[in-house]
DOTOR-360064 format. One record per residue (C-alpha): y, z, x negated. Coordinates in pm, 1 decimal. Each point is the difference from the previous one (the first is absolute). Example, Ala and Ser with C-alpha at 12.3 -4.5 7.8 and 13.67 -1.06 7.14 Angstrom:
<nodes>
[node [-450.0,780.0,-1230.0]]
[node [344.0,-66.0,-137.0]]
</nodes>
This chain:
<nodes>
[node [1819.2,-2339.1,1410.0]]
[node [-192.3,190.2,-222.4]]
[node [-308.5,201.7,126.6]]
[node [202.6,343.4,-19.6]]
[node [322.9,-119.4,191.8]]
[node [-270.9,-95.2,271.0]]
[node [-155.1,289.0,0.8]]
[node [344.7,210.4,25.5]]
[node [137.9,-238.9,236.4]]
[node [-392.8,23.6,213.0]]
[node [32.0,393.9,-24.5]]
[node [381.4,-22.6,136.5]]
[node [-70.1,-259.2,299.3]]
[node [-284.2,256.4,106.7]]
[node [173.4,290.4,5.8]]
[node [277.5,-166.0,146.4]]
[node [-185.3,-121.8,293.6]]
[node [-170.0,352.1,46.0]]
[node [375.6,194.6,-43.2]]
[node [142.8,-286.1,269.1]]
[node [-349.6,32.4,249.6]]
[node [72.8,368.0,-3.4]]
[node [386.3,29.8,40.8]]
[node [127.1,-349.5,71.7]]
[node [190.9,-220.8,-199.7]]
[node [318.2,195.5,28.1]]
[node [-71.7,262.7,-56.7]]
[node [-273.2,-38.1,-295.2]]
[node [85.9,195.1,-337.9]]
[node [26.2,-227.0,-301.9]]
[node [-18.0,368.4,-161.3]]
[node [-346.5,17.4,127.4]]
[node [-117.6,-289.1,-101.1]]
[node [80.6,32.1,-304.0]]
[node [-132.2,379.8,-6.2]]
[node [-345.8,-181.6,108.1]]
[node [21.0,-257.7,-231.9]]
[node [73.2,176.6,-300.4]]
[node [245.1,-343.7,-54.8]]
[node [377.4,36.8,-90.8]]
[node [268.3,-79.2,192.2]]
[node [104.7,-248.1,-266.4]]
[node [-327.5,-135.2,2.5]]
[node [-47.9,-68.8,424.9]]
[node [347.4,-159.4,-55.0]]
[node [-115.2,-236.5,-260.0]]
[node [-254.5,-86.2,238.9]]
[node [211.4,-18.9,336.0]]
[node [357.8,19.2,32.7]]
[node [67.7,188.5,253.8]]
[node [-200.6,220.9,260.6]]
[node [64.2,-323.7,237.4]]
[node [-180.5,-195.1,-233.3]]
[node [-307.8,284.3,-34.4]]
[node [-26.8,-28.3,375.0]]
[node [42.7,-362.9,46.0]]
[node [-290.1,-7.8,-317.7]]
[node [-205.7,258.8,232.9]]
[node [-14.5,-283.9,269.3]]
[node [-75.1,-243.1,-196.4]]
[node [-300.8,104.7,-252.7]]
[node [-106.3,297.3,135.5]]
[node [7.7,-48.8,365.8]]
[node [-72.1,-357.5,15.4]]
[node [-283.7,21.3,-223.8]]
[node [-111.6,266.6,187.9]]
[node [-12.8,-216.6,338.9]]
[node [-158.0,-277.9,-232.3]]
[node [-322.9,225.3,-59.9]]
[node [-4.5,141.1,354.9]]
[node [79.0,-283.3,198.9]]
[node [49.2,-315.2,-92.9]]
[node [-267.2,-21.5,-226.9]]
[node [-275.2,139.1,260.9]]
[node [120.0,-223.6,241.2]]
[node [-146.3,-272.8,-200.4]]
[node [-341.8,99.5,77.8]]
[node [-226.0,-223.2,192.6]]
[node [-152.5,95.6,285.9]]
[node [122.5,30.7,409.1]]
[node [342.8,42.4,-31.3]]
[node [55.0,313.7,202.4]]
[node [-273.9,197.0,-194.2]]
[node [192.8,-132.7,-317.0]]
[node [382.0,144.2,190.4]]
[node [-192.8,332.7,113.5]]
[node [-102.7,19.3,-351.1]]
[node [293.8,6.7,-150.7]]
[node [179.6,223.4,233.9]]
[node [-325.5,235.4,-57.9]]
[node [54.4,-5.7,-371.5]]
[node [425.2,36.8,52.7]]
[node [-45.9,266.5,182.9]]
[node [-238.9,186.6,-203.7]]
[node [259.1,-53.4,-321.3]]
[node [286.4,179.8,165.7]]
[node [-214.5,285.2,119.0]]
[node [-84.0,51.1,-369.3]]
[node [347.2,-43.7,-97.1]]
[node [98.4,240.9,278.5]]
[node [78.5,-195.1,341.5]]
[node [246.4,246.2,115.7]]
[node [237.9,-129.8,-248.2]]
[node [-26.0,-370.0,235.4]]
[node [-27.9,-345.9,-207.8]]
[node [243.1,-22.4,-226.3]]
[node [122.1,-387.7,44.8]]
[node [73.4,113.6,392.9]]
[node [117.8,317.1,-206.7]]
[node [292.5,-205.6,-175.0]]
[node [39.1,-258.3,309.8]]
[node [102.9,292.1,198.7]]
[node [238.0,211.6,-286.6]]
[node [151.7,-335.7,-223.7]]
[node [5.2,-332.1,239.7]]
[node [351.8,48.5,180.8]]
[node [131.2,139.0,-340.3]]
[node [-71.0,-219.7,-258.7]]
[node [-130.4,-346.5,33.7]]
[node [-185.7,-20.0,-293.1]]
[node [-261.3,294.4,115.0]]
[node [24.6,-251.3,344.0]]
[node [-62.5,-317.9,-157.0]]
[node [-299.1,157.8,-212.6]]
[node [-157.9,211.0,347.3]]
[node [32.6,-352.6,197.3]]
[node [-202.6,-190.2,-282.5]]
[node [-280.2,250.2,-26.6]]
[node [-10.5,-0.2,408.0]]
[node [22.2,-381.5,51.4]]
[node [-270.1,-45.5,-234.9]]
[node [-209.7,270.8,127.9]]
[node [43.7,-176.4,373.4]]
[node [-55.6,-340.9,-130.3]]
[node [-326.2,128.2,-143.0]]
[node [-113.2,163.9,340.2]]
[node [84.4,-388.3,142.9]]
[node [-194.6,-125.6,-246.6]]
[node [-292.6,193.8,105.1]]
[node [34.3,-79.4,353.3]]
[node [29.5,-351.0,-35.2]]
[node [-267.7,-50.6,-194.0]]
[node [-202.8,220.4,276.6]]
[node [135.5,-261.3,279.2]]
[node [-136.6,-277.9,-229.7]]
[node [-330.9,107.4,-56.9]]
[node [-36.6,103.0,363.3]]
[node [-28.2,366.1,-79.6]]
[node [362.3,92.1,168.0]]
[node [143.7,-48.2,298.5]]
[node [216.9,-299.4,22.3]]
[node [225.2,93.7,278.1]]
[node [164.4,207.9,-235.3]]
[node [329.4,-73.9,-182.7]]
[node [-111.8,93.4,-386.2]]
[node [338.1,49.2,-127.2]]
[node [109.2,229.9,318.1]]
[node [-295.2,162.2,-32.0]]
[node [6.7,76.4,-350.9]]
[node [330.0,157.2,-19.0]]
[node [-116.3,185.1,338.7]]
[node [-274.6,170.9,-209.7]]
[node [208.6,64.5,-307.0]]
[node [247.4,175.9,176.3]]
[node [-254.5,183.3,172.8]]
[node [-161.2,132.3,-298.8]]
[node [353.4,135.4,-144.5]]
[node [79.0,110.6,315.2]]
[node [-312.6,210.1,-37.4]]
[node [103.1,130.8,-309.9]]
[node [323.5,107.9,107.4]]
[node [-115.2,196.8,314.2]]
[node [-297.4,145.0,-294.9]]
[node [281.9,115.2,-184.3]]
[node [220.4,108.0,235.2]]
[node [-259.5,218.3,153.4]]
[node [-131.5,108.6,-344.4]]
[node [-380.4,-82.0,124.5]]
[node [-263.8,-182.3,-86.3]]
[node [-113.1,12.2,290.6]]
[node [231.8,-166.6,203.7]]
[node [-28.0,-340.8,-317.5]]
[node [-351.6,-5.3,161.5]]
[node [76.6,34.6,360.5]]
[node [234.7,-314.0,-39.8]]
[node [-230.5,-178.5,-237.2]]
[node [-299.2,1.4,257.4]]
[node [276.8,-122.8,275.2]]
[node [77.1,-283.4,-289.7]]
[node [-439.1,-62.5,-33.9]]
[node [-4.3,-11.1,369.3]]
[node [298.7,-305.4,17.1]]
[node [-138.8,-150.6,-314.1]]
[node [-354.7,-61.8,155.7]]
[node [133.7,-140.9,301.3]]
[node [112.5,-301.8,-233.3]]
[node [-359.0,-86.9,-68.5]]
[node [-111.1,-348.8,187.6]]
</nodes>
Protein backbone atom coordinates (compact mmCIF):
# COMPACT_ATOMS: atom_id res chain seq x y z
CA UNK A 1 0.00 0.00 0.00
CA UNK A 2 1.23 3.09 -1.11
CA UNK A 3 1.81 6.01 1.40
CA UNK A 4 -1.50 7.88 0.17
CA UNK A 5 -3.94 4.79 0.37
CA UNK A 6 -2.55 4.71 4.06
CA UNK A 7 -3.06 7.89 4.71
CA UNK A 8 -6.83 7.82 3.24
CA UNK A 9 -7.45 4.58 4.75
CA UNK A 10 -5.61 6.24 8.47
CA UNK A 11 -7.95 9.40 7.98
CA UNK A 12 -11.13 6.95 7.39
CA UNK A 13 -10.39 4.43 10.44
CA UNK A 14 -10.21 7.74 12.64
CA UNK A 15 -13.11 9.25 11.78
CA UNK A 16 -14.78 6.11 11.81
CA UNK A 17 -13.95 5.33 15.31
CA UNK A 18 -14.89 9.00 16.41
CA UNK A 19 -18.51 8.81 14.20
CA UNK A 20 -19.03 5.07 15.98
CA UNK A 21 -17.71 6.50 19.82
CA UNK A 22 -20.28 9.19 19.33
CA UNK A 23 -23.40 7.38 17.86
CA UNK A 24 -22.65 3.67 18.00
CA UNK A 25 -21.98 1.36 15.40
CA UNK A 26 -25.48 1.30 14.09
CA UNK A 27 -26.21 3.97 13.85
CA UNK A 28 -22.82 5.76 12.55
CA UNK A 29 -23.16 7.76 9.11
CA UNK A 30 -20.85 6.48 6.39
CA UNK A 31 -22.13 10.01 4.94
CA UNK A 32 -20.24 11.60 7.70
CA UNK A 33 -17.36 10.04 7.45
CA UNK A 34 -16.89 10.64 4.38
CA UNK A 35 -18.04 14.47 4.84
CA UNK A 36 -14.97 14.45 7.48
CA UNK A 37 -12.73 12.77 5.42
CA UNK A 38 -13.03 14.59 2.37
CA UNK A 39 -12.64 10.64 0.84
CA UNK A 40 -15.20 9.26 -1.76
CA UNK A 41 -17.48 6.78 -1.31
CA UNK A 42 -15.76 4.84 -4.07
CA UNK A 43 -12.65 5.37 -2.46
CA UNK A 44 -13.65 4.01 1.53
CA UNK A 45 -15.04 1.07 -0.55
CA UNK A 46 -11.82 0.33 -2.22
CA UNK A 47 -10.48 0.32 1.11
CA UNK A 48 -13.26 -1.72 3.08
CA UNK A 49 -16.08 -3.45 1.67
CA UNK A 50 -18.66 -2.85 3.53
CA UNK A 51 -19.51 -0.64 6.70
CA UNK A 52 -19.13 -4.22 8.59
CA UNK A 53 -15.78 -4.35 7.45
CA UNK A 54 -15.02 -0.36 8.51
CA UNK A 55 -16.19 -1.37 11.95
CA UNK A 56 -14.65 -4.70 12.26
CA UNK A 57 -11.22 -2.52 10.84
CA UNK A 58 -12.13 0.10 13.78
CA UNK A 59 -11.53 -2.83 16.31
CA UNK A 60 -8.83 -3.99 15.01
CA UNK A 61 -6.22 -0.99 14.18
CA UNK A 62 -7.67 1.68 15.78
CA UNK A 63 -8.94 0.35 18.98
CA UNK A 64 -6.48 -2.28 19.57
CA UNK A 65 -3.64 -0.13 18.93
CA UNK A 66 -5.09 2.19 21.03
CA UNK A 67 -5.17 -0.36 24.14
CA UNK A 68 -1.52 -1.30 22.93
CA UNK A 69 -0.21 2.35 23.86
CA UNK A 70 -2.42 2.68 26.96
CA UNK A 71 -2.21 -0.55 28.43
CA UNK A 72 -0.42 -3.18 27.47
CA UNK A 73 2.55 -1.46 26.74
CA UNK A 74 2.70 0.45 30.30
CA UNK A 75 2.10 -2.59 31.93
CA UNK A 76 5.50 -3.62 30.94
CA UNK A 77 7.09 -1.26 33.21
CA UNK A 78 9.19 -2.43 36.04
CA UNK A 79 8.59 -1.56 39.25
CA UNK A 80 5.87 -2.91 42.26
CA UNK A 81 3.29 -4.22 40.35
CA UNK A 82 0.31 -2.40 41.78
CA UNK A 83 1.98 1.09 41.30
CA UNK A 84 2.62 -0.21 37.64
CA UNK A 85 -1.72 -1.41 37.47
CA UNK A 86 -2.66 2.04 39.28
CA UNK A 87 -0.60 3.57 36.66
CA UNK A 88 -2.14 2.50 33.95
CA UNK A 89 -5.64 2.88 35.09
CA UNK A 90 -4.37 6.61 36.04
CA UNK A 91 -3.22 7.19 32.52
CA UNK A 92 -6.71 5.22 30.96
CA UNK A 93 -8.62 7.21 32.71
CA UNK A 94 -7.11 10.46 31.98
CA UNK A 95 -7.37 9.48 27.94
CA UNK A 96 -11.12 9.12 28.00
CA UNK A 97 -11.66 12.28 29.97
CA UNK A 98 -9.83 14.02 27.10
CA UNK A 99 -11.70 12.14 24.61
CA UNK A 100 -14.89 12.96 26.53
CA UNK A 101 -15.75 10.12 29.23
CA UNK A 102 -19.38 10.63 29.00
CA UNK A 103 -19.36 8.95 25.73
CA UNK A 104 -18.06 5.45 28.04
CA UNK A 105 -15.07 3.23 26.45
CA UNK A 106 -15.78 2.37 23.32
CA UNK A 107 -14.67 -1.57 23.26
CA UNK A 108 -17.44 -1.95 26.33
CA UNK A 109 -19.22 0.58 23.86
CA UNK A 110 -19.47 -2.18 21.00
CA UNK A 111 -19.56 -5.27 23.62
CA UNK A 112 -22.75 -3.85 24.80
CA UNK A 113 -24.49 -2.61 21.08
CA UNK A 114 -22.79 -5.61 18.50
CA UNK A 115 -21.94 -8.97 20.69
CA UNK A 116 -25.49 -10.79 20.60
CA UNK A 117 -25.83 -9.48 16.94
CA UNK A 118 -23.04 -10.31 15.07
CA UNK A 119 -20.29 -12.60 16.09
CA UNK A 120 -17.65 -11.11 14.39
CA UNK A 121 -17.88 -7.63 16.55
CA UNK A 122 -18.05 -10.67 19.54
CA UNK A 123 -15.18 -12.61 18.55
CA UNK A 124 -13.04 -9.27 18.04
CA UNK A 125 -14.49 -7.57 21.78
CA UNK A 126 -13.56 -11.13 23.47
CA UNK A 127 -9.88 -10.99 22.00
CA UNK A 128 -9.15 -7.44 23.01
CA UNK A 129 -10.73 -8.38 26.66
CA UNK A 130 -8.96 -11.77 27.12
CA UNK A 131 -5.81 -10.21 26.34
CA UNK A 132 -6.33 -7.22 28.38
CA UNK A 133 -7.18 -9.81 31.51
CA UNK A 134 -4.33 -12.03 30.73
CA UNK A 135 -2.12 -8.97 30.98
CA UNK A 136 -3.60 -7.87 34.46
CA UNK A 137 -2.62 -11.85 35.44
CA UNK A 138 0.49 -11.31 34.22
CA UNK A 139 1.09 -8.48 36.47
CA UNK A 140 -0.15 -10.17 39.45
CA UNK A 141 1.75 -13.14 39.11
CA UNK A 142 4.75 -11.73 38.68
CA UNK A 143 3.85 -9.55 42.00
CA UNK A 144 3.21 -13.08 43.90
CA UNK A 145 6.68 -14.13 42.61
CA UNK A 146 8.70 -11.43 43.64
CA UNK A 147 6.91 -11.27 46.98
CA UNK A 148 5.39 -7.91 46.30
CA UNK A 149 1.57 -9.38 46.04
CA UNK A 150 -0.41 -11.23 48.01
CA UNK A 151 -0.39 -14.86 47.27
CA UNK A 152 -3.67 -15.90 48.62
CA UNK A 153 -5.06 -14.44 45.71
CA UNK A 154 -6.28 -16.28 42.57
CA UNK A 155 -4.43 -14.00 39.67
CA UNK A 156 -6.62 -15.00 36.93
CA UNK A 157 -10.00 -14.42 39.15
CA UNK A 158 -8.64 -11.50 40.21
CA UNK A 159 -7.69 -10.06 37.06
CA UNK A 160 -10.88 -10.38 35.29
CA UNK A 161 -12.45 -9.08 38.77
CA UNK A 162 -10.58 -5.77 38.16
CA UNK A 163 -11.19 -5.54 34.45
CA UNK A 164 -14.68 -5.77 34.78
CA UNK A 165 -14.58 -3.38 37.45
CA UNK A 166 -12.94 -0.75 35.54
CA UNK A 167 -15.66 -1.06 32.56
CA UNK A 168 -18.13 -1.31 34.92
CA UNK A 169 -16.90 2.10 36.01
CA UNK A 170 -17.12 3.41 32.75
CA UNK A 171 -20.49 2.41 32.13
CA UNK A 172 -22.04 3.86 35.38
CA UNK A 173 -19.51 7.28 34.15
CA UNK A 174 -21.44 7.25 31.16
CA UNK A 175 -24.59 6.46 32.15
CA UNK A 176 -24.57 9.21 34.66
CA UNK A 177 -22.82 11.61 32.22
CA UNK A 178 -20.13 12.55 35.14
CA UNK A 179 -16.85 12.59 35.68
CA UNK A 180 -17.28 12.56 38.77
CA UNK A 181 -18.85 9.51 39.52
CA UNK A 182 -15.45 7.60 36.96
CA UNK A 183 -13.54 8.95 40.05
CA UNK A 184 -15.75 7.97 42.85
CA UNK A 185 -15.53 4.28 41.49
CA UNK A 186 -11.90 4.54 40.54
CA UNK A 187 -10.79 5.44 44.22
CA UNK A 188 -13.22 2.36 45.38
CA UNK A 189 -11.01 0.33 42.55
CA UNK A 190 -7.36 2.11 44.34
CA UNK A 191 -8.76 1.15 47.62
CA UNK A 192 -9.28 -2.93 46.45
CA UNK A 193 -6.15 -2.72 44.39
CA UNK A 194 -3.88 -1.81 47.46
CA UNK A 195 -5.28 -4.38 49.52
CA UNK A 196 -3.46 -6.88 47.03
CA UNK A 197 -0.10 -5.62 48.15
CA UNK A 198 1.89 -8.40 50.43
Amino acid sequence: MNADADSTRQSLLKAAYEEIHRYGFQAASLNAILDRTGVTKGALYHHFSSKLQLGYAVLDEHIAVELESLWFEPMQQPGHPIEVLMAAIKQLGDHYECEEITLGCPLNNLAQEMSAIDDGFRQRVDTLYQRWQSSIESLLTRGQQQGSVNTSIDAADTAFFILASLEGCMSMAKNAQSHDELMRCGKGLMNYLNSLRA
